[in-house]
PDB file of N, CA, C, O and CB in Angstrom:
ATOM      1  N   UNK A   1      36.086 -20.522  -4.039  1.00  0.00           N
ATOM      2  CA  UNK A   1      34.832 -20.091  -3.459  1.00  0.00           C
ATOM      3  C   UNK A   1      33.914 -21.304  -3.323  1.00  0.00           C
ATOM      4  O   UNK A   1      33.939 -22.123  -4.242  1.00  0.00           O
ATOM      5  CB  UNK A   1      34.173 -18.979  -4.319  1.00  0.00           C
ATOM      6  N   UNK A   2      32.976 -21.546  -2.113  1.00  0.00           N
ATOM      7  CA  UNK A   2      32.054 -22.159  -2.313  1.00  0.00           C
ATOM      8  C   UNK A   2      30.740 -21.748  -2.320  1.00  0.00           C
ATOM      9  O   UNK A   2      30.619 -20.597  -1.900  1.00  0.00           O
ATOM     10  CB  UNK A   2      32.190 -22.879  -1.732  1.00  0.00           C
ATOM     11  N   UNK A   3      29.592 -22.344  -2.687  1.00  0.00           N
ATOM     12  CA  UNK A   3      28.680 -21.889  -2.997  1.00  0.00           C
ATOM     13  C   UNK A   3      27.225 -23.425  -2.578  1.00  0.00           C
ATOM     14  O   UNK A   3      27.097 -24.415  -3.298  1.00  0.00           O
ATOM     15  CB  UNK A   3      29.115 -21.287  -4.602  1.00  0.00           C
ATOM     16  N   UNK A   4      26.718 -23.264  -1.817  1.00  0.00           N
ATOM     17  CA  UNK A   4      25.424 -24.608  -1.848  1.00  0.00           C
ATOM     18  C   UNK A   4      24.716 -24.932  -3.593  1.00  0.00           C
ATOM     19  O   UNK A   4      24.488 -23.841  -4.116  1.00  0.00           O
ATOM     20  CB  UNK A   4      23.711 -23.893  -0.613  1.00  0.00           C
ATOM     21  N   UNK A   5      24.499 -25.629  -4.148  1.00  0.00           N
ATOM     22  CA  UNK A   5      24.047 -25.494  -5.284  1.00  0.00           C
ATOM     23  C   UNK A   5      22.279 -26.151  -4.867  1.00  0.00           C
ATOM     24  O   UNK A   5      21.906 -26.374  -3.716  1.00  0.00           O
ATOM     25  CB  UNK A   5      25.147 -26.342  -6.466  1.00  0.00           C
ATOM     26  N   UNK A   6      21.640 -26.302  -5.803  1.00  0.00           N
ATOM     27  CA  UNK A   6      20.463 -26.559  -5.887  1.00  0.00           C
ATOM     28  C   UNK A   6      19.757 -27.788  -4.727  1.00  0.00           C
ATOM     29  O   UNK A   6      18.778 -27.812  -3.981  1.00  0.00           O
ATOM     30  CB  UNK A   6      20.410 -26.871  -7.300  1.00  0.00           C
ATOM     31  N   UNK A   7      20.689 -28.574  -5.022  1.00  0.00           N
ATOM     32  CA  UNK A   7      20.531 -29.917  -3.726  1.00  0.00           C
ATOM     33  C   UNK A   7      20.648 -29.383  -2.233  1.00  0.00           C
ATOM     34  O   UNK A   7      20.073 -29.947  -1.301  1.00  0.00           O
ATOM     35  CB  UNK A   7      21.949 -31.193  -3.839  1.00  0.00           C
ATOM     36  N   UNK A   8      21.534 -28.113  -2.062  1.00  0.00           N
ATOM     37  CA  UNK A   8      21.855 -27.965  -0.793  1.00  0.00           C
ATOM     38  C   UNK A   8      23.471 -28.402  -0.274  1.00  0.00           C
ATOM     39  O   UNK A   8      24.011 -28.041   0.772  1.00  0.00           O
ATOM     40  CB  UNK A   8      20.795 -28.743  -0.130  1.00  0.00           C
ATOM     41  N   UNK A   9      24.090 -29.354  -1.426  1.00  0.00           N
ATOM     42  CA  UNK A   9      25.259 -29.504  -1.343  1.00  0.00           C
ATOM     43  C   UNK A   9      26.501 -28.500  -1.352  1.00  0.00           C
ATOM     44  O   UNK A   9      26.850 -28.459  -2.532  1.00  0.00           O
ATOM     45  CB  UNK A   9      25.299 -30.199  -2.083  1.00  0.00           C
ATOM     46  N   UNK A  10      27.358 -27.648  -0.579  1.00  0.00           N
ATOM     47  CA  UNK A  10      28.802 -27.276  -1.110  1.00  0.00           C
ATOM     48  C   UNK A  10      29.417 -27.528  -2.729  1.00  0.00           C
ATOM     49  O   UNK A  10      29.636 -28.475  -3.485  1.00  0.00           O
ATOM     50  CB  UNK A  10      29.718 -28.100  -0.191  1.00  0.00           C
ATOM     51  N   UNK A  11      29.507 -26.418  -2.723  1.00  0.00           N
ATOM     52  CA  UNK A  11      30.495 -26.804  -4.424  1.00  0.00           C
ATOM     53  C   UNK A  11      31.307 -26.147  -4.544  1.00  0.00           C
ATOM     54  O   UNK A  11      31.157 -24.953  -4.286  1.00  0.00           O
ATOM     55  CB  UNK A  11      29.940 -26.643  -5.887  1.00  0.00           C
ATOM     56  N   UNK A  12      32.631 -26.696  -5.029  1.00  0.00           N
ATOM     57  CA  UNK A  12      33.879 -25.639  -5.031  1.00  0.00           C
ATOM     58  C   UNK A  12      34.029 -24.819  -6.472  1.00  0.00           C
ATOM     59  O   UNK A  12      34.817 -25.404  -7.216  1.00  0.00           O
ATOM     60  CB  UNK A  12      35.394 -26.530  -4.756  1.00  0.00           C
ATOM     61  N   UNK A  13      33.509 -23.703  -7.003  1.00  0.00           N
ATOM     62  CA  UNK A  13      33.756 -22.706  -7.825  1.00  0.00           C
ATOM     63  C   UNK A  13      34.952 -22.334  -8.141  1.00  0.00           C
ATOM     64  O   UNK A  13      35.844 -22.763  -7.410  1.00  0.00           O
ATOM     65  CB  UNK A  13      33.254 -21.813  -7.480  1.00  0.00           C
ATOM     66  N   UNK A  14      35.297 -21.552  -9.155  1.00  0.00           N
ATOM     67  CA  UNK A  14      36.344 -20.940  -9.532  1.00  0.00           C
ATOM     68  C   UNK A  14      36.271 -19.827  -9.692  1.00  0.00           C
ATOM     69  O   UNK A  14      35.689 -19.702 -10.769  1.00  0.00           O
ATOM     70  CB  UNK A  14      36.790 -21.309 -10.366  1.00  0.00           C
ATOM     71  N   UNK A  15      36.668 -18.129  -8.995  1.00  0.00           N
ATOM     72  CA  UNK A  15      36.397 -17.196  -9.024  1.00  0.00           C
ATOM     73  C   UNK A  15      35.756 -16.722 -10.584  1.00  0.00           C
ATOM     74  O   UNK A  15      34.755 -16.041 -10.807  1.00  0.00           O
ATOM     75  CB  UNK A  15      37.428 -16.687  -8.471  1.00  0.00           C
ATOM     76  N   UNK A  16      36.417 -17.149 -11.249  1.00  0.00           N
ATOM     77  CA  UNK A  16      35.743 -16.533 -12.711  1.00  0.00           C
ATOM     78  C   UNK A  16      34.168 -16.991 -13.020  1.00  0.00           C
ATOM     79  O   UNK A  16      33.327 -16.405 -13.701  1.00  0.00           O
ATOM     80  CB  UNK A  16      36.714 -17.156 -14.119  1.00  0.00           C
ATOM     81  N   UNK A  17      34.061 -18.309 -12.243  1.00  0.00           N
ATOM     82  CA  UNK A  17      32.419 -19.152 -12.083  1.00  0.00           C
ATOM     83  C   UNK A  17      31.675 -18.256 -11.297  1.00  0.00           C
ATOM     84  O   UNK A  17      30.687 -17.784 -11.859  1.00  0.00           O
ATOM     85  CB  UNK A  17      32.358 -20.798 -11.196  1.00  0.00           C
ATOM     86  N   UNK A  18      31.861 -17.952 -10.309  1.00  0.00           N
ATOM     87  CA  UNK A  18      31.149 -17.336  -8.800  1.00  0.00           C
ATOM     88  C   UNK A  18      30.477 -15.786  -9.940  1.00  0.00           C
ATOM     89  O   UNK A  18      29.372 -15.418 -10.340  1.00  0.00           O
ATOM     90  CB  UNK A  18      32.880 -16.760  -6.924  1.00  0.00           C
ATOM     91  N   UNK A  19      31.429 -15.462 -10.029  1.00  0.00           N
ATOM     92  CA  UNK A  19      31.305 -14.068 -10.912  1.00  0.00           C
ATOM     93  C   UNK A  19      30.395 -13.983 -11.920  1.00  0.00           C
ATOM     94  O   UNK A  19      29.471 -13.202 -12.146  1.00  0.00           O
ATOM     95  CB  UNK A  19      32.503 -13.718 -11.601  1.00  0.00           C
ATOM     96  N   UNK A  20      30.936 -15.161 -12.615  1.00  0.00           N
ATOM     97  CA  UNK A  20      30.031 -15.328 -14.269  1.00  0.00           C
ATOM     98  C   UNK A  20      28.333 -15.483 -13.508  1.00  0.00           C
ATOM     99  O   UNK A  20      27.447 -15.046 -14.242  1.00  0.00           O
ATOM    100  CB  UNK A  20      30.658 -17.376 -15.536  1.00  0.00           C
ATOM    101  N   UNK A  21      27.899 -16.003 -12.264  1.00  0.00           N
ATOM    102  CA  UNK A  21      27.091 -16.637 -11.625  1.00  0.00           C
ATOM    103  C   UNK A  21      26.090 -15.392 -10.907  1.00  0.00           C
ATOM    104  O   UNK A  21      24.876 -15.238 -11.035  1.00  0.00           O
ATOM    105  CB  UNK A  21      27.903 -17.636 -10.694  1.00  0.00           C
ATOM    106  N   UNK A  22      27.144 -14.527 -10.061  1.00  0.00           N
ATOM    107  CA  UNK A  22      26.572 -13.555  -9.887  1.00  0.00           C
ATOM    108  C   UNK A  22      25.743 -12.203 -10.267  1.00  0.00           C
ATOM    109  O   UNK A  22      24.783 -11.625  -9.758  1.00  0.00           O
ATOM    110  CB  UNK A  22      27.046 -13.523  -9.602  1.00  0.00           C
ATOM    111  N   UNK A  23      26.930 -11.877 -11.895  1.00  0.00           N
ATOM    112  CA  UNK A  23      26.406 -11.442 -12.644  1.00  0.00           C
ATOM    113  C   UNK A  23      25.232 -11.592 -13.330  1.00  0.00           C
ATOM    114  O   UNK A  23      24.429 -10.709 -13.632  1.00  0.00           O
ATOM    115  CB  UNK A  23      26.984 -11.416 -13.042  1.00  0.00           C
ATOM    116  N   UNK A  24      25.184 -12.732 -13.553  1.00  0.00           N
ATOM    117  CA  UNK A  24      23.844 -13.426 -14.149  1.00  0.00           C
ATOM    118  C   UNK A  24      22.614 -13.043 -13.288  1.00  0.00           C
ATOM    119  O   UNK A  24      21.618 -12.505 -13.770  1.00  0.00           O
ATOM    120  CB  UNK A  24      23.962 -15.128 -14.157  1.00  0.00           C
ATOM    121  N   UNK A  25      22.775 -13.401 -11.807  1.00  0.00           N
ATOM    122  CA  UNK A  25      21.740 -13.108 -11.029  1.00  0.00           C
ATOM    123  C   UNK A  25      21.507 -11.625 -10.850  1.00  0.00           C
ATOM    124  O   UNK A  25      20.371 -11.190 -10.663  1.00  0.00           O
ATOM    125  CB  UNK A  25      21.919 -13.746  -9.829  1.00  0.00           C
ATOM    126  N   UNK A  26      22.539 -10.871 -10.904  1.00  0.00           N
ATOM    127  CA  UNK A  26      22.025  -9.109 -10.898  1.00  0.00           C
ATOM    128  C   UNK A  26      21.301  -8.886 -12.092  1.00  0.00           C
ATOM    129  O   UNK A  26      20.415  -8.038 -12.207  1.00  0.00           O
ATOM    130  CB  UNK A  26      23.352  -7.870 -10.926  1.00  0.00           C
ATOM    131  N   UNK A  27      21.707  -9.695 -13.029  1.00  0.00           N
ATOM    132  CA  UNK A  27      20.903  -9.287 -14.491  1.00  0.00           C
ATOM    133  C   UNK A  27      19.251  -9.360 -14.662  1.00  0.00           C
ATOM    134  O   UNK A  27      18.495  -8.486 -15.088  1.00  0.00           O
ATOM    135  CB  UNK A  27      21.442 -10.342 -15.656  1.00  0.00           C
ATOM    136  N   UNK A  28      18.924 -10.807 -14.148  1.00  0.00           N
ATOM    137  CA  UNK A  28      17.718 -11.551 -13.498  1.00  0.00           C
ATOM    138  C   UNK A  28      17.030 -10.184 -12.754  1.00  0.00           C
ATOM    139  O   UNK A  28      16.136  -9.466 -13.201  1.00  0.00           O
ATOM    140  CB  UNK A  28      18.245 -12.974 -12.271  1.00  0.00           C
ATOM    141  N   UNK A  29      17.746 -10.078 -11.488  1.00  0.00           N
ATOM    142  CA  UNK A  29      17.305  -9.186 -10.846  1.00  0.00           C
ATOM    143  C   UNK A  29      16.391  -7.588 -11.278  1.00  0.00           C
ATOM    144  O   UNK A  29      15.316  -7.101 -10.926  1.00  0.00           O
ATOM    145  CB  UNK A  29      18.371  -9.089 -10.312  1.00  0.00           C
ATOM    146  N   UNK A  30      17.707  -7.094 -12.381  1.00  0.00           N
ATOM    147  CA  UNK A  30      17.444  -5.880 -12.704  1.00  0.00           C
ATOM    148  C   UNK A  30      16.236  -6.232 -14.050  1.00  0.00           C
ATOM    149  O   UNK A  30      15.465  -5.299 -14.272  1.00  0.00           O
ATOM    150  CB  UNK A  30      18.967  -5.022 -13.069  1.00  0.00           C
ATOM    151  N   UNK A  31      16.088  -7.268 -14.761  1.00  0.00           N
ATOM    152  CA  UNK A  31      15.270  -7.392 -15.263  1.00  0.00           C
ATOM    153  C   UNK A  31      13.687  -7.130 -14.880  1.00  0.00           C
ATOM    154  O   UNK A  31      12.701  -6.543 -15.325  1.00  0.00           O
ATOM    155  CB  UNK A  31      15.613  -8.251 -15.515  1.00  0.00           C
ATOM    156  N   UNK A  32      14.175  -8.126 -13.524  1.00  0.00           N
ATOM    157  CA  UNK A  32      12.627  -8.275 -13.091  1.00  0.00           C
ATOM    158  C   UNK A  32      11.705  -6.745 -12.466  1.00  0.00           C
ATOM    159  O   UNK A  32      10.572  -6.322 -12.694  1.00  0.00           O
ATOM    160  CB  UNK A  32      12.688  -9.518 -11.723  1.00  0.00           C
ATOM    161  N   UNK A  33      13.053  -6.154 -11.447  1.00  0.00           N
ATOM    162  CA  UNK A  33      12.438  -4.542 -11.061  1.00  0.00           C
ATOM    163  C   UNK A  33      12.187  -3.910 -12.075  1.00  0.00           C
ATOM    164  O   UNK A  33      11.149  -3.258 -11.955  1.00  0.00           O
ATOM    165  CB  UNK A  33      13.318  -3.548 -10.304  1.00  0.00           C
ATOM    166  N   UNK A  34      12.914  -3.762 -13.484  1.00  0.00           N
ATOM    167  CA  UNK A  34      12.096  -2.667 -15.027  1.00  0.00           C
ATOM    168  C   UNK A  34      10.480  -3.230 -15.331  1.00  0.00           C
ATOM    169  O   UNK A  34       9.491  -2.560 -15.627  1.00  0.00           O
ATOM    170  CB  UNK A  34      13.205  -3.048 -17.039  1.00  0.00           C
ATOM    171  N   UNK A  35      10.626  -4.912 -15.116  1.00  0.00           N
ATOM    172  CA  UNK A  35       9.076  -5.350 -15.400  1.00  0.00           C
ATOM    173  C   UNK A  35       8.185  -4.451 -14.258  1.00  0.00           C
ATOM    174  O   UNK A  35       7.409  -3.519 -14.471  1.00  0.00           O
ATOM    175  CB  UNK A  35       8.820  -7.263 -15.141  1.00  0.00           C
ATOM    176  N   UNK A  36       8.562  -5.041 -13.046  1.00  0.00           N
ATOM    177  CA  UNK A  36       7.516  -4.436 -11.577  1.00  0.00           C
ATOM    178  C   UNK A  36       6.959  -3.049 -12.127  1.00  0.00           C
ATOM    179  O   UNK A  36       5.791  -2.732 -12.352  1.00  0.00           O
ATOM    180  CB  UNK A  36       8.603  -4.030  -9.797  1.00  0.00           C
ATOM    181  N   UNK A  37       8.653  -1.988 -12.346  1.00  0.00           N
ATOM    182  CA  UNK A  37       8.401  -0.651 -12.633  1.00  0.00           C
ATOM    183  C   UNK A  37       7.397  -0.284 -13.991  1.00  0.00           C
ATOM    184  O   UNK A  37       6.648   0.692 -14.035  1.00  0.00           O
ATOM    185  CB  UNK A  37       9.797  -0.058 -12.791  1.00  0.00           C
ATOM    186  N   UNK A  38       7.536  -1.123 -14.887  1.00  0.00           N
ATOM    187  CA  UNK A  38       6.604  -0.498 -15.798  1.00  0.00           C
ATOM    188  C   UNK A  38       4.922  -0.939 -16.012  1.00  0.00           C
ATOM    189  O   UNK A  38       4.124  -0.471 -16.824  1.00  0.00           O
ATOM    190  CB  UNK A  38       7.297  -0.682 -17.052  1.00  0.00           C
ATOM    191  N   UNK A  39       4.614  -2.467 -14.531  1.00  0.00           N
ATOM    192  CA  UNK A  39       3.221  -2.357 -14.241  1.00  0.00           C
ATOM    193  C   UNK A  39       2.944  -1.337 -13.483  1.00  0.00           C
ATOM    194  O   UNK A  39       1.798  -0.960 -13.238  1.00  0.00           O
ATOM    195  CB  UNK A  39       2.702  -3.414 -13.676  1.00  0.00           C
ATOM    196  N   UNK A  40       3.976  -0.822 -13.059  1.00  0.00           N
ATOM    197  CA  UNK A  40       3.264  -0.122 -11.490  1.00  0.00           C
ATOM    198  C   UNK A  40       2.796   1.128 -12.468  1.00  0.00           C
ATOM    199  O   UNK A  40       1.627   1.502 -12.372  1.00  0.00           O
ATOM    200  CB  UNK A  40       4.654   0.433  -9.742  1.00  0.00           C
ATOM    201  N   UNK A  41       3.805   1.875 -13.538  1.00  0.00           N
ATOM    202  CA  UNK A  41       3.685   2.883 -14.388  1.00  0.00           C
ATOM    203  C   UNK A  41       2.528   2.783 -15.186  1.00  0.00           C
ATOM    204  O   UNK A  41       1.776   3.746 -15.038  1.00  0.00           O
ATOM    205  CB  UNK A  41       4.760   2.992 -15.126  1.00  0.00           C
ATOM    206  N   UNK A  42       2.220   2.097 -15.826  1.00  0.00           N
ATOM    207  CA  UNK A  42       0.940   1.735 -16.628  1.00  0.00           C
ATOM    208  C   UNK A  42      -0.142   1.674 -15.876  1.00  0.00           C
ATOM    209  O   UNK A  42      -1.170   2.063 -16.431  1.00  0.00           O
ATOM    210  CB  UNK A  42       0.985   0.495 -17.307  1.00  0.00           C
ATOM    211  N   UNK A  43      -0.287   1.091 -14.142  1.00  0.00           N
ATOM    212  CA  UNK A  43      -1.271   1.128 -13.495  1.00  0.00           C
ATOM    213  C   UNK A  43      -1.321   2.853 -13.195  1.00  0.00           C
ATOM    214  O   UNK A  43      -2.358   3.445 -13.496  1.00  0.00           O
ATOM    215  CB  UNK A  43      -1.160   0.061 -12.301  1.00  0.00           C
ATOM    216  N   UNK A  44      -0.773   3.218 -12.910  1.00  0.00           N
ATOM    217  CA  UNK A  44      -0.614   4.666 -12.521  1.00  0.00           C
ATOM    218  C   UNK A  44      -1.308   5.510 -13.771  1.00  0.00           C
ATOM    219  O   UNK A  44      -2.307   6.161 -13.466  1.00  0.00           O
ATOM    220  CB  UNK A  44       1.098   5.074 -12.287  1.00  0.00           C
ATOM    221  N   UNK A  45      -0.871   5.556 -15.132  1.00  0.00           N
ATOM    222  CA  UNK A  45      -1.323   6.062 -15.847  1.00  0.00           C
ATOM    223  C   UNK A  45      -3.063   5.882 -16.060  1.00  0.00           C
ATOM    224  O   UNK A  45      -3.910   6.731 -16.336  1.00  0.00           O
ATOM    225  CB  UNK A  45      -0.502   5.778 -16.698  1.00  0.00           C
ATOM    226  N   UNK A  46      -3.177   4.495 -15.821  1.00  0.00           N
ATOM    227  CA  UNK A  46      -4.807   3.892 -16.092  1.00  0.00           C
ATOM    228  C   UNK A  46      -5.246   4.953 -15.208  1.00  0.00           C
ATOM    229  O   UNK A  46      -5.716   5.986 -15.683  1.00  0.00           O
ATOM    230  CB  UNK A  46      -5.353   2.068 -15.562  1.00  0.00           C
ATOM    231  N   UNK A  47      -5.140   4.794 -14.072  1.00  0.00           N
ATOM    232  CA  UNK A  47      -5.867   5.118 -13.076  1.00  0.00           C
ATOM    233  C   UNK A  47      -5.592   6.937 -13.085  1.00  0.00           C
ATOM    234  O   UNK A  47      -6.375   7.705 -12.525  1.00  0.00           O
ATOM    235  CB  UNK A  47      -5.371   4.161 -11.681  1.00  0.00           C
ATOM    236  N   UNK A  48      -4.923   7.185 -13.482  1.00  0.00           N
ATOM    237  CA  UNK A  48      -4.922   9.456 -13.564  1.00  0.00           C
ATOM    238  C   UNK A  48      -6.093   9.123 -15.118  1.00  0.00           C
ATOM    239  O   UNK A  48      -6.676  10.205 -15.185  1.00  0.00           O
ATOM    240  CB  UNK A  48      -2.215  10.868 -14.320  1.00  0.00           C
ATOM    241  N   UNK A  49      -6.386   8.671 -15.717  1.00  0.00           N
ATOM    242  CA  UNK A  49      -6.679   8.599 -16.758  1.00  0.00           C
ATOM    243  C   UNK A  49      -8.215   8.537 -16.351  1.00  0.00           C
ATOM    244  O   UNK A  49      -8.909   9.510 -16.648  1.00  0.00           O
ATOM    245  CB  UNK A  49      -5.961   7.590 -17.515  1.00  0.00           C
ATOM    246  N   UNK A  50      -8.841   7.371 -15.637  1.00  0.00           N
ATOM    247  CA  UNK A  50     -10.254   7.410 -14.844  1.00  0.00           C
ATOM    248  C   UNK A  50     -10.530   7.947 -13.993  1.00  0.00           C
ATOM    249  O   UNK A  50     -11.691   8.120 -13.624  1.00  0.00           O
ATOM    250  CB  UNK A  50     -10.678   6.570 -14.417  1.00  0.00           C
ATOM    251  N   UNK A  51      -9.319   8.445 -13.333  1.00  0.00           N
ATOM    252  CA  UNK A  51      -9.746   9.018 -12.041  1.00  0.00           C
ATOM    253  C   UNK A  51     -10.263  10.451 -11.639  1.00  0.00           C
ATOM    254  O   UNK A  51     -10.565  10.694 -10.470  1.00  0.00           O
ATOM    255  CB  UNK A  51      -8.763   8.857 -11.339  1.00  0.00           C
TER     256      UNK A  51
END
């Protein structure tokens, strides 16, 4: 597999790399949407709370 790395250069991976790589980034990912989801939840609550 190749993949551009940080420079912008091609790099040749090894399927078990690409994977270990991807995974990582869904993890990142799903991290970050539970954060989004639980400001948006807490704003929501503030606001039924004053409103």
């Amino acid at each position: 597999m190749q993949q551009r790395n940080e420079d912008g250069y091609l790099e040749v991976l090894s399927m078990e790399e690409y994977l270990t790589k991807r995974k990582k980034l869904r993890e990142q990912e799903k991290r970050k949407g539970q954060e989004r989801l639980r400001r948006e939840t807490r704003a929501l609550l503030l606001a039924e709370m004053y409103g």
